[in-house]
N, CA, C and O atoms as a MOPAC input file, in Angstrom:
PM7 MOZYME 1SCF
protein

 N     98.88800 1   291.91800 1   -10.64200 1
 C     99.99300 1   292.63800 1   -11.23100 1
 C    100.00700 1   294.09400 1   -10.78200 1
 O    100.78400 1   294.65100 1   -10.00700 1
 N     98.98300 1   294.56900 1   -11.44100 1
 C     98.66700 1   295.50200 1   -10.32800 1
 C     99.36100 1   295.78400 1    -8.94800 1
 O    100.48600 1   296.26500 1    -9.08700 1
 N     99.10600 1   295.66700 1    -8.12600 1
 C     99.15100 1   295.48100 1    -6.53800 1
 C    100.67900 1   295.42100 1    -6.76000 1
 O    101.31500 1   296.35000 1    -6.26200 1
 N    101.07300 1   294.87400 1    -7.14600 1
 C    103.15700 1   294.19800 1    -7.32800 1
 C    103.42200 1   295.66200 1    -7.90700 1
 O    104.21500 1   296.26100 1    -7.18000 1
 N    102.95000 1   296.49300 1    -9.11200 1
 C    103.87100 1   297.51400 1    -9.23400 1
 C    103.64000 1   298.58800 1    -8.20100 1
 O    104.52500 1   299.30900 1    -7.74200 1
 N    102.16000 1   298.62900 1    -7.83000 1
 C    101.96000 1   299.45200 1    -6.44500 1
 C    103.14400 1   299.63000 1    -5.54900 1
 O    103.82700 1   300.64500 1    -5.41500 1
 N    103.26300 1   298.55600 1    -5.00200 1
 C    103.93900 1   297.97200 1    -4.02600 1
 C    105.35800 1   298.78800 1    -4.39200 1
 O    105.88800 1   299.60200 1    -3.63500 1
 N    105.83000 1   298.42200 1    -5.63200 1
 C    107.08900 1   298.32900 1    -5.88900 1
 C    107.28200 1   300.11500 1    -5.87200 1
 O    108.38600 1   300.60600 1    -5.63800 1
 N    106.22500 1   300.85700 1    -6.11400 1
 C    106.55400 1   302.25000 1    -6.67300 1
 C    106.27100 1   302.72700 1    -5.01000 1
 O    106.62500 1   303.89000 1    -4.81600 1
 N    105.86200 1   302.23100 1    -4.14100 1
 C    105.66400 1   302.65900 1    -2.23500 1
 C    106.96200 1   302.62200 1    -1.84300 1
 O    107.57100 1   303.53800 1    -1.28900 1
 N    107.53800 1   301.13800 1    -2.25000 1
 C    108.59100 1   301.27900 1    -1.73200 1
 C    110.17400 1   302.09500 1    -2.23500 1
 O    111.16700 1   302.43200 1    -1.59100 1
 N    109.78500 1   302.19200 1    -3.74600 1
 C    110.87400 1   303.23400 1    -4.12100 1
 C    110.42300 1   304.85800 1    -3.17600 1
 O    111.26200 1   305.70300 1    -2.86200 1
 N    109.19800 1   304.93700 1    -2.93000 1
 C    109.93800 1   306.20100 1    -2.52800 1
 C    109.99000 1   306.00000 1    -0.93300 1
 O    110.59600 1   306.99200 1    -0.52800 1
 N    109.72700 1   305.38500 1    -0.09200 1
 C    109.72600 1   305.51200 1     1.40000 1
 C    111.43100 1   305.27900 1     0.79200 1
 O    112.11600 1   306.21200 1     1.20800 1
 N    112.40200 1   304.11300 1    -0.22000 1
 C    113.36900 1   304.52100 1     0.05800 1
 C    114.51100 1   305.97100 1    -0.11000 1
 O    115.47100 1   306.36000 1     0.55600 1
 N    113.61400 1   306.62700 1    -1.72600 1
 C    114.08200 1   307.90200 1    -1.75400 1
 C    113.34800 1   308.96300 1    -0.58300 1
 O    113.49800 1   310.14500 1    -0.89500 1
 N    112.75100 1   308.79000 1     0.42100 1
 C    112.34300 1   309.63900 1     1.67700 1
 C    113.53800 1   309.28900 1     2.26800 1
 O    114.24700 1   310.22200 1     2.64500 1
 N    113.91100 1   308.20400 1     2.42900 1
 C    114.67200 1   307.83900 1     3.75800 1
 C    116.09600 1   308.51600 1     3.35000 1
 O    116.68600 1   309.30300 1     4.09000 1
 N    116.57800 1   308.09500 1     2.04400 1
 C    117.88100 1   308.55600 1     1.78700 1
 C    117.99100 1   310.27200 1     1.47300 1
 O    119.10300 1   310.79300 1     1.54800 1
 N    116.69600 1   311.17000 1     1.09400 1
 C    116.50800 1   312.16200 1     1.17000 1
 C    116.82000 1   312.65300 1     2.99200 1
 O    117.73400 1   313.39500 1     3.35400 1
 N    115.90200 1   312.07000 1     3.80500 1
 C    116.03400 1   312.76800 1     5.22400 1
 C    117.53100 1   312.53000 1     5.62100 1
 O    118.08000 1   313.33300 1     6.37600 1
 N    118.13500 1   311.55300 1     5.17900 1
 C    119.73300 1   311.13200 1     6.24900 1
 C    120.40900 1   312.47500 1     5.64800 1
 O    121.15200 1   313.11100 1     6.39500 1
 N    120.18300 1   312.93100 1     4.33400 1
 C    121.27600 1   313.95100 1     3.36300 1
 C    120.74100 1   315.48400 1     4.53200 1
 O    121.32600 1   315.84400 1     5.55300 1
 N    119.75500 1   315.96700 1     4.04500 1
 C    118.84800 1   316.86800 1     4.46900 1
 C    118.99400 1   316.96300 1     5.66900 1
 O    119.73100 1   317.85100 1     6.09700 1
 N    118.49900 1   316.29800 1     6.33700 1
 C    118.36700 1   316.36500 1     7.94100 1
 C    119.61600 1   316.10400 1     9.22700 1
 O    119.54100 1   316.52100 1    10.38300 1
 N    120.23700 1   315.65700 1     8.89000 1
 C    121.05900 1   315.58500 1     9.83900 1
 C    122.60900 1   316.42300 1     9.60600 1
 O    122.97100 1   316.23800 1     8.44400 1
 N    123.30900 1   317.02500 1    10.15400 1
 C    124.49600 1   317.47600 1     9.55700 1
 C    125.66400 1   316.56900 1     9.96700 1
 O    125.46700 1   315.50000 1    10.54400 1
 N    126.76000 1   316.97800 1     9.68600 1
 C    128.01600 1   315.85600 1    10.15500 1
 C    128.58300 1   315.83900 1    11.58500 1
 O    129.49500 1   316.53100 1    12.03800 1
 N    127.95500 1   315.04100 1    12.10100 1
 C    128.22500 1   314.89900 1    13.34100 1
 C    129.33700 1   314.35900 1    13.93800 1
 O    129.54400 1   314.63600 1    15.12000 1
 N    130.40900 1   313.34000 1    13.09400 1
 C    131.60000 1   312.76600 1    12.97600 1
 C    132.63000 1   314.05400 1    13.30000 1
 O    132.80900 1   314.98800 1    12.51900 1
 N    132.97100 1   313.97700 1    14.00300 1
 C    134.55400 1   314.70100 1    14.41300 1
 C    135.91200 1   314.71900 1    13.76200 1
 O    136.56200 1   313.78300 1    13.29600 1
 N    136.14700 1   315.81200 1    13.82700 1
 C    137.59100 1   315.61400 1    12.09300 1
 C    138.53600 1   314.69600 1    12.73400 1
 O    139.21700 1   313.99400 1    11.98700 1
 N    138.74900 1   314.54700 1    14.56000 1
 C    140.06900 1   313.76300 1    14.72400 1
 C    139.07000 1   312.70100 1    15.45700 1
 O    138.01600 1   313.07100 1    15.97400 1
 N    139.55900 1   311.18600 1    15.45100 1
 C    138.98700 1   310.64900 1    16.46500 1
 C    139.48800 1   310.65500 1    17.84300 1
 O    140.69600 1   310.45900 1    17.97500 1
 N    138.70200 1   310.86500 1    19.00700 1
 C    138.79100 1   310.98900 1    20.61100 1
 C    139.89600 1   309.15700 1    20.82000 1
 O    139.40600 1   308.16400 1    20.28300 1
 N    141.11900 1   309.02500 1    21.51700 1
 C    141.10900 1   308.04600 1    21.49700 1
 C    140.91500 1   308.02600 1    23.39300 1
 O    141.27700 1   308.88200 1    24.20000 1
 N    140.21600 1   306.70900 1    23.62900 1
 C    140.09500 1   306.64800 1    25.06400 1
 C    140.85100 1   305.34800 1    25.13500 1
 O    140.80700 1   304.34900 1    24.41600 1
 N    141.90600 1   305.79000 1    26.73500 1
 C    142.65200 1   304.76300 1    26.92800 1
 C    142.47800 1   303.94600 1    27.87200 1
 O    143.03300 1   304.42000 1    28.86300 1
 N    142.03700 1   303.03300 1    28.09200 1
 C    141.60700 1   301.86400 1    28.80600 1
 C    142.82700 1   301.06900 1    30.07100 1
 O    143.19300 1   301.07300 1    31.24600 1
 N    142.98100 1   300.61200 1    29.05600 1
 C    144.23300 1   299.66700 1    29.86000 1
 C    145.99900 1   299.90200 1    29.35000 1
 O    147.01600 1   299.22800 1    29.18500 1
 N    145.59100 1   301.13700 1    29.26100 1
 C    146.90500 1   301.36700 1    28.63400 1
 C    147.81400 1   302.80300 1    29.14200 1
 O    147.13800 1   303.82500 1    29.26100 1
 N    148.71300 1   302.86300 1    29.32100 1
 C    148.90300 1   304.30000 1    30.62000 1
 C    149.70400 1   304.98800 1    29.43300 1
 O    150.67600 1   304.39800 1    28.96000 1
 N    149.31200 1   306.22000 1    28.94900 1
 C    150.14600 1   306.84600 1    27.84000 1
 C    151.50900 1   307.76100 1    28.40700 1
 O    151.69100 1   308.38500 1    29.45300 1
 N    152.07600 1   307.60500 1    27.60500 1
 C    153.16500 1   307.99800 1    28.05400 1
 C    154.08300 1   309.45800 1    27.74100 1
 O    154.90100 1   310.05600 1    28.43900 1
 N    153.53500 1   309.72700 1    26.33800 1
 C    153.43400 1   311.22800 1    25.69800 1
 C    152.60500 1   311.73100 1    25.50200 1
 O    152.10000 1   311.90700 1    24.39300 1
 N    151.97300 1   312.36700 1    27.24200 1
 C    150.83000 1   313.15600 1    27.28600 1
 C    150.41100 1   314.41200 1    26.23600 1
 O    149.31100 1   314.72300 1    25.78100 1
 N    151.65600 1   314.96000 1    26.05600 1
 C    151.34800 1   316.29000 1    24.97700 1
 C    151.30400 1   315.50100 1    23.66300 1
 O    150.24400 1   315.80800 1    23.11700 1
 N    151.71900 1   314.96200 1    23.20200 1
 C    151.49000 1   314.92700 1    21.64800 1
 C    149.72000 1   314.18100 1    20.89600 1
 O    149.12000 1   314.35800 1    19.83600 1
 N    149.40900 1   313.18700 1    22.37700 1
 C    148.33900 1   312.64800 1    21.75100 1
 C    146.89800 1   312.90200 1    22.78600 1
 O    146.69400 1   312.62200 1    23.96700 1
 N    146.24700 1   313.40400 1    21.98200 1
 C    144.76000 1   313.87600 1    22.68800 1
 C    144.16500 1   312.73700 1    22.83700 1
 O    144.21900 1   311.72100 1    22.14400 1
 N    143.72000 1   312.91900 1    23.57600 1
 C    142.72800 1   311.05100 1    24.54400 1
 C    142.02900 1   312.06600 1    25.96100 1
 O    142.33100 1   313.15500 1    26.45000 1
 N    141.06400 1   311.11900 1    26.22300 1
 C    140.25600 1   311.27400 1    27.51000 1
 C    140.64800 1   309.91600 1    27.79500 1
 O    140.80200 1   308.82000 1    27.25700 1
 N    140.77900 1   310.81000 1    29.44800 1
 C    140.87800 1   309.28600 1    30.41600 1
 C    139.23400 1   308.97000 1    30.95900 1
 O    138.17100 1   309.58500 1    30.88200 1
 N    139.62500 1   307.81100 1    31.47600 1
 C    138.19800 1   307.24200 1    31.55000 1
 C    138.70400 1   306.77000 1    32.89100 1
 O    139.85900 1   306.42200 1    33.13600 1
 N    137.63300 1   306.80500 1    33.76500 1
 C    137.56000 1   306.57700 1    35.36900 1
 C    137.26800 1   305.45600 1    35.68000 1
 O    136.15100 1   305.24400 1    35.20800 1
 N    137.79800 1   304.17800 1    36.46700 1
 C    137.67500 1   303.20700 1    36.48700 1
 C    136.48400 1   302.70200 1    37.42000 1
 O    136.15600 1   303.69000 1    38.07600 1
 N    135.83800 1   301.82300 1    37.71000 1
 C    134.69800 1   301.75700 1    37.41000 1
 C    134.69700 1   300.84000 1    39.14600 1
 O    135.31200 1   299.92300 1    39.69100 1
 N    133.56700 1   301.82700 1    39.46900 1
 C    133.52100 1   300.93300 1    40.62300 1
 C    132.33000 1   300.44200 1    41.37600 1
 O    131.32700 1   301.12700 1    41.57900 1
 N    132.46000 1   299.50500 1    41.68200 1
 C    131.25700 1   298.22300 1    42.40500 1
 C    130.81800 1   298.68500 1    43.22400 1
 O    131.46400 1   299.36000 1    44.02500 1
 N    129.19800 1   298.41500 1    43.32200 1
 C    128.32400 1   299.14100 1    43.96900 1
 C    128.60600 1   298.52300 1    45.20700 1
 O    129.33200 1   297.53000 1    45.25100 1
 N    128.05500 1   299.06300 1    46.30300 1
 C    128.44200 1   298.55900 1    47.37400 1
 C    126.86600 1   298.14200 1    47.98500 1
 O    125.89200 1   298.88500 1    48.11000 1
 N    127.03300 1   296.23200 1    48.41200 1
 C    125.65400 1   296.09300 1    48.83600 1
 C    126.22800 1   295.77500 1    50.38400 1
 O    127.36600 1   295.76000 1    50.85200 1
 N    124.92900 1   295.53200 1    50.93800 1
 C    124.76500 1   295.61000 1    52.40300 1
 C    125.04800 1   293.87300 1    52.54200 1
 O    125.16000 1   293.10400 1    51.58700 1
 N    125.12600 1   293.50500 1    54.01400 1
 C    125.79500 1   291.61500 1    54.24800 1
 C    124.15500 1   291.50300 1    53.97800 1
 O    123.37500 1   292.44800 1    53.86500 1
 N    123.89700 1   290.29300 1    53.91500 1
 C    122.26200 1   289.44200 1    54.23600 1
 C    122.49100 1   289.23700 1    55.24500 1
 O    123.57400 1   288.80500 1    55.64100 1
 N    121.13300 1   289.60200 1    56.20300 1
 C    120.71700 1   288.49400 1    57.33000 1
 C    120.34100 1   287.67400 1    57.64000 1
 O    119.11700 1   287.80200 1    57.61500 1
 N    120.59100 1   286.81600 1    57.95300 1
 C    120.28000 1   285.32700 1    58.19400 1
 C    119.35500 1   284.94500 1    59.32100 1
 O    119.99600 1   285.47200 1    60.23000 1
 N    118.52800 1   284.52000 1    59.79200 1
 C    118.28000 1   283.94500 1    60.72000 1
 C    118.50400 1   282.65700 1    61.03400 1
 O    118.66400 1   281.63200 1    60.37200 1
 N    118.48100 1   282.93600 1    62.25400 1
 C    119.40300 1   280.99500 1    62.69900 1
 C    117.87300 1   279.87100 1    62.22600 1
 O    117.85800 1   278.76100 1    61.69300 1
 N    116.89000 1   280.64000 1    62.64100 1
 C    115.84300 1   279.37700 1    62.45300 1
 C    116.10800 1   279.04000 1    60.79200 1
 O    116.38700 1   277.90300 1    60.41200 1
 N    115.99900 1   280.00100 1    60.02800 1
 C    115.75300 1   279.65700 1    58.17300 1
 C    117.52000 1   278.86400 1    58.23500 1
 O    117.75500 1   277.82600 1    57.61600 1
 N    118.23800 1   279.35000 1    58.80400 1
 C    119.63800 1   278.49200 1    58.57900 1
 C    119.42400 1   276.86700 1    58.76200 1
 O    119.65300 1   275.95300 1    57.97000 1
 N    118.80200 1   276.85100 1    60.35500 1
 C    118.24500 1   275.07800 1    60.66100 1
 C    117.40200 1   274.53500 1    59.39500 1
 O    117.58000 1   273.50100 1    58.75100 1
 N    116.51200 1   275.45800 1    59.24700 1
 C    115.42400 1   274.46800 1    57.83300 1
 C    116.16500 1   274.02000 1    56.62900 1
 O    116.12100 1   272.87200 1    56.18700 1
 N    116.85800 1   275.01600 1    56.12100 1
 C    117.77900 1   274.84800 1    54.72400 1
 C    118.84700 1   273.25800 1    55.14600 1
 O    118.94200 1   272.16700 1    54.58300 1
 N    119.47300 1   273.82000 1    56.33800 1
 C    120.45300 1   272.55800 1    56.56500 1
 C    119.16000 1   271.45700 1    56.64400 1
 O    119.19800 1   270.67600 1    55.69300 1
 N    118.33000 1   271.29000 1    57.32400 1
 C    117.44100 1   269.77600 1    57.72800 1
 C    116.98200 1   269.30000 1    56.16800 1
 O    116.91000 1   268.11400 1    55.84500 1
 N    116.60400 1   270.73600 1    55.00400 1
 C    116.71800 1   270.13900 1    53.51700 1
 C    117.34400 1   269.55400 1    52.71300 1
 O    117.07900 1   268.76800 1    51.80400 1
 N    118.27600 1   270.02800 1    53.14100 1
 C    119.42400 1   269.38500 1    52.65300 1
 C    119.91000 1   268.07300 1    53.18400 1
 O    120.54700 1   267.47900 1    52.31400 1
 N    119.83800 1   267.49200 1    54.18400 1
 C    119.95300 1   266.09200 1    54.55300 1
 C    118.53800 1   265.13100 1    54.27400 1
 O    118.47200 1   263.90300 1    54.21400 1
 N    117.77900 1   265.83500 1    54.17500 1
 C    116.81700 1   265.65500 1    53.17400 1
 C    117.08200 1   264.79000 1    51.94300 1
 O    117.19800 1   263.61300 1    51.60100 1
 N    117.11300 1   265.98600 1    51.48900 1
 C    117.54900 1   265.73600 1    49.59200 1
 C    118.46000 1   264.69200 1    49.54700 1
 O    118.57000 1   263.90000 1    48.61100 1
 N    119.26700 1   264.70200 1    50.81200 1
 C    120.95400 1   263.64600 1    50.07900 1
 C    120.05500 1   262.10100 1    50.16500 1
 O    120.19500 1   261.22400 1    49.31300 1
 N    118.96700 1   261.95900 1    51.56500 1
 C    118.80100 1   260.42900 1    51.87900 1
 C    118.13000 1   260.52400 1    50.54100 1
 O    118.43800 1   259.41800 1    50.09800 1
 N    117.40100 1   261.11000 1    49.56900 1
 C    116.39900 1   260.70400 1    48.77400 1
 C    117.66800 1   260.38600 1    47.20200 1
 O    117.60400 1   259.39000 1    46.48200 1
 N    118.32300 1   261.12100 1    47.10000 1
 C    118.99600 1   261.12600 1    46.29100 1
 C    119.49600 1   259.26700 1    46.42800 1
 O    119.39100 1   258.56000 1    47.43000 1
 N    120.09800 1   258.83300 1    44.89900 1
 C    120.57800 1   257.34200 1    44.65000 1
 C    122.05100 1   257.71000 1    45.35500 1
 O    122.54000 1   258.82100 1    45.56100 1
 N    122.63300 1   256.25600 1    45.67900 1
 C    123.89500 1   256.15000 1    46.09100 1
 C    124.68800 1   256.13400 1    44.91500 1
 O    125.84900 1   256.53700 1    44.99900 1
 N    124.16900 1   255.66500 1    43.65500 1
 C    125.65900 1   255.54800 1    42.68800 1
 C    124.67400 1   256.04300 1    41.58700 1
 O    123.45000 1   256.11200 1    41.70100 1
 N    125.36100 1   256.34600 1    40.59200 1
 C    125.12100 1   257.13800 1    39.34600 1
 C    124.42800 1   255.93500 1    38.57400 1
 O    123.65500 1   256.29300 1    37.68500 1
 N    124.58000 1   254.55000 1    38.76700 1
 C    124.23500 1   253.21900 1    37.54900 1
 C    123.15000 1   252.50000 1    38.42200 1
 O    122.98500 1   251.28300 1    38.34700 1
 N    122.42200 1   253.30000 1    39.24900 1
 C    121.68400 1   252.25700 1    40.50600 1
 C    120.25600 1   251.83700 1    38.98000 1
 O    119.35700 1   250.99600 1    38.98900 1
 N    120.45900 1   252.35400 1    38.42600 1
 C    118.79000 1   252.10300 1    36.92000 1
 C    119.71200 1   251.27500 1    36.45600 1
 O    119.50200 1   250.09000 1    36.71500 1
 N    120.68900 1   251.52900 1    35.83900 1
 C    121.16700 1   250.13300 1    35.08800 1
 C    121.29600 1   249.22400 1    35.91700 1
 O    120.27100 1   248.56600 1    35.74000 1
 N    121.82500 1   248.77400 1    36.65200 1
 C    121.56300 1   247.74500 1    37.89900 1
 C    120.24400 1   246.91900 1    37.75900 1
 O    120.12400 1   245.69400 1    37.77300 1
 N    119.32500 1   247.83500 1    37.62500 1
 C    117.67500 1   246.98800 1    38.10400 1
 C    117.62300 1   246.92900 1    36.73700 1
 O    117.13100 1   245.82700 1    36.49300 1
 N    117.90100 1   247.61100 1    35.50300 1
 C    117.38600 1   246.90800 1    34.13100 1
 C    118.14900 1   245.54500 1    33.60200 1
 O    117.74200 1   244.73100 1    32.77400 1
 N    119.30700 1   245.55500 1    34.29700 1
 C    119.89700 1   243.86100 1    34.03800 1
 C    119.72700 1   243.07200 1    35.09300 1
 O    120.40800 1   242.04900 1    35.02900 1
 N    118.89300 1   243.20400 1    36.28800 1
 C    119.06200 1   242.34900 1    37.27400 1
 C    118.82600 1   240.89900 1    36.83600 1
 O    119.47100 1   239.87500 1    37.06000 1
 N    117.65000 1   241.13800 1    36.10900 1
 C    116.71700 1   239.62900 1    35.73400 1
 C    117.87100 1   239.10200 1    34.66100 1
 O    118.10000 1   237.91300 1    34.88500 1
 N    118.41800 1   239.45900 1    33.90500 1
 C    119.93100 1   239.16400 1    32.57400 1
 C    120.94900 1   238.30000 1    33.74200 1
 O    121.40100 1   237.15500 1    33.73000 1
 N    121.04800 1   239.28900 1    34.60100 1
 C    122.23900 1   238.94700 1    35.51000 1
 C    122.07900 1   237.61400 1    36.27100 1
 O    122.96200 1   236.75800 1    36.32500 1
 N    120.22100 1   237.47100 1    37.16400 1
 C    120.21600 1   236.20500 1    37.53100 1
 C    119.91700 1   235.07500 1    36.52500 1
 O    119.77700 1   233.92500 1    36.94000 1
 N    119.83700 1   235.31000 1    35.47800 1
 C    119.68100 1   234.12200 1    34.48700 1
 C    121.28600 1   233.15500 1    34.63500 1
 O    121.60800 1   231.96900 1    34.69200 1
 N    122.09400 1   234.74100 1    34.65400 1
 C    123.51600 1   234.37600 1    34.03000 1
 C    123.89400 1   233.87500 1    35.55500 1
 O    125.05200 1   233.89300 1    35.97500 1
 N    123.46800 1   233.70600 1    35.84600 1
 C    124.12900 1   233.19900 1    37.40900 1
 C    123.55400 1   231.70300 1    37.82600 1
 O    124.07500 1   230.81700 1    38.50300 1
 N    122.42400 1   231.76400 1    37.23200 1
 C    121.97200 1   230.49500 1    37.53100 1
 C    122.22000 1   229.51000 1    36.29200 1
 O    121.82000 1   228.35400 1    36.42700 1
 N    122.91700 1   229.91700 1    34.96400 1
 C    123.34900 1   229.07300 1    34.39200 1
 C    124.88400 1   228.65200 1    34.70000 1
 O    125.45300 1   227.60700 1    34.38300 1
 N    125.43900 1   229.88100 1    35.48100 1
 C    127.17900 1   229.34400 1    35.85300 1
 C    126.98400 1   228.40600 1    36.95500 1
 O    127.88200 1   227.58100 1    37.12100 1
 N    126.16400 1   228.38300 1    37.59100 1
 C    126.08300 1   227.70800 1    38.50100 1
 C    125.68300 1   226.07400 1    38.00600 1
 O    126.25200 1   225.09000 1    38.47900 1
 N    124.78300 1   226.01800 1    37.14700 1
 C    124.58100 1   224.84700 1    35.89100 1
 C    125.96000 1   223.91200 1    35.84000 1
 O    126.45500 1   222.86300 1    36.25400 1
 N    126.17900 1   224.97800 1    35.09700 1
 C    127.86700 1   224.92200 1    34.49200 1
 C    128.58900 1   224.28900 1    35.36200 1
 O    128.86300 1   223.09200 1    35.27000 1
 N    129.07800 1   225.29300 1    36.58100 1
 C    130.12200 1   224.69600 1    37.42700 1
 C    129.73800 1   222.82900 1    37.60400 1
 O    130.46400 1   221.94400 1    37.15100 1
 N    128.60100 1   222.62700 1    38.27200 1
 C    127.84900 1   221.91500 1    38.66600 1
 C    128.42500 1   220.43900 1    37.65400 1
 O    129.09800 1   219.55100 1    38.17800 1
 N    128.04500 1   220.40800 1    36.27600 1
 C    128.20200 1   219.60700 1    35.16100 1
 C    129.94200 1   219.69600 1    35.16600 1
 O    130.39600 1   218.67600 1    34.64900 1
 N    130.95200 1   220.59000 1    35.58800 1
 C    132.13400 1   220.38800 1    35.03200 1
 C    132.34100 1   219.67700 1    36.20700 1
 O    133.04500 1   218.68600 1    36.01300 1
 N    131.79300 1   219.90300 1    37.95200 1
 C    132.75100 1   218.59800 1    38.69400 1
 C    132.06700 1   217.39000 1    38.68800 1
 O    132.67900 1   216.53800 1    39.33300 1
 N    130.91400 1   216.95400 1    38.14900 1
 C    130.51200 1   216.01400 1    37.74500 1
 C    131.08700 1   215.13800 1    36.85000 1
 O    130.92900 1   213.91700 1    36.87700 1
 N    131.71100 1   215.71500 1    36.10800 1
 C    132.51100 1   215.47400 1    35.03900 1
 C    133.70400 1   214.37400 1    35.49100 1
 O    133.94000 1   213.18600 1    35.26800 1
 N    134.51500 1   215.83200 1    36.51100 1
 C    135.52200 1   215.25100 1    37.23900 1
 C    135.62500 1   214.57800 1    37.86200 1
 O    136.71400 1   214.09300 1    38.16800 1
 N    134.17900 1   214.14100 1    38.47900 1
 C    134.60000 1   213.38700 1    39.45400 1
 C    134.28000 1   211.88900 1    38.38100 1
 O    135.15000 1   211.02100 1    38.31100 1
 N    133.39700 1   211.79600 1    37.86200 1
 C    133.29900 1   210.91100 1    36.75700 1
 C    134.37100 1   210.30100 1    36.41800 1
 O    134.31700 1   209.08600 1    36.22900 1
 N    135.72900 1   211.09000 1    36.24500 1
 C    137.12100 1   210.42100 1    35.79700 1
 C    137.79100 1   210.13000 1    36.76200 1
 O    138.82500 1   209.56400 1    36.40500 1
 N    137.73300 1   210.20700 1    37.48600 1
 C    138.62800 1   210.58000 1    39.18800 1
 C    137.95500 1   208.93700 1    38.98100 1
 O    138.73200 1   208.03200 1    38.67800 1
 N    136.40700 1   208.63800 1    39.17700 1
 C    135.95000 1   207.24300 1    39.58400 1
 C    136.73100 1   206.28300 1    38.50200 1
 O    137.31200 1   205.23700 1    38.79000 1
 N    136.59100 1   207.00300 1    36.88700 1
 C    136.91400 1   205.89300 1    36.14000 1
 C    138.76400 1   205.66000 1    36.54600 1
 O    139.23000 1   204.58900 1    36.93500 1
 N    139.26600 1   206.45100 1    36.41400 1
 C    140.61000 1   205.80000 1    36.63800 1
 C    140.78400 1   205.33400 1    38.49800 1
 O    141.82700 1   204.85100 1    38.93800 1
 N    140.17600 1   205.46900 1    38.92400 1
 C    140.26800 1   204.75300 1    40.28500 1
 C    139.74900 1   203.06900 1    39.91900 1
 O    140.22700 1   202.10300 1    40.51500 1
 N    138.96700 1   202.98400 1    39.11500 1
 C    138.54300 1   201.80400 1    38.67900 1
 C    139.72300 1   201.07700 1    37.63700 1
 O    139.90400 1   199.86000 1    37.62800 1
 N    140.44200 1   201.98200 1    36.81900 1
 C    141.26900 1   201.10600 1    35.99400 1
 C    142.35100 1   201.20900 1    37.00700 1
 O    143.08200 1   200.50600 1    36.30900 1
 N    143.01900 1   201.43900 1    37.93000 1
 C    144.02300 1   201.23500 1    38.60500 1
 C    143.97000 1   200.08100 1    38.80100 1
 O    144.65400 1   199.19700 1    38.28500 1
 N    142.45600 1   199.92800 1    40.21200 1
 C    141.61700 1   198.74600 1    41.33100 1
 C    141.88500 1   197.67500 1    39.99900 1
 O    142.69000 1   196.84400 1    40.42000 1
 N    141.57600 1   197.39500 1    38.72500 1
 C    141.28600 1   196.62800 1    38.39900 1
 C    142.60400 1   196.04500 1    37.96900 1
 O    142.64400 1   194.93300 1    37.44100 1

């Protein structure tokens, strides 16, 4: 308990220091009119309204890079590089995670087909037989 009103009576005054020095110490530095600066805007009744112009702003000026032809050859030979290693299509992983799904499903259509002309031909024989007969 102790220690908590300590605490509490440190920090009342570091805050009456602080609000003491802003009164005390500093004077009014705020300007009675505000400066307006005009940006993007071209005034047009120079006498009536006080403003500073502001100078528009300009880009430093850097020098070209030099290149050398040899570092030009390496970068290009990296780059044909990178493309053979790179996949041809964006789904080449999904591809190989259904391959084994996919040949199941292929070797049962193939089942399938298989049993439906069996079928057909099954009837093709029977009515060739009830005609013959």
């Amino acid at each position: 308990m102790e220690s908590a009103e300590a605490r509490r009576a440190r920090l009342k005054a570091l805050r009456d220091a602080a609000a003491g020095a802003e009164d005390v110490g500093t004077p009014s530095t705020a300007p009675d009119e505000p400066v307006l600066k005009f940006r993007n805007y071209a005034v047009k009744d120079q006498k009536n309204i006080k403003h500073d112009t502001v100078e528009a702003a300009q880009a430093p000026e850097f020098a070209a890079p030099v290149v050398e032809p040899s570092v030009v050859q390496e970068v290009q030979g990296e780059g044909e590089a990178i493309i053979n290693v790179a996949p041809k299509k964006a789904n080449w992983d999904l591809r190989r995670d259904v391959a084994k799904k996919l040949e199941k499903l292929e070797r049962r259509t193939q089942r399938a087909l298989v049993a439906i002309m069996q079928e057909q031909q099954k009837h093709m024989l029977e009515k060739e037989e009830g005609q013959a007969a």
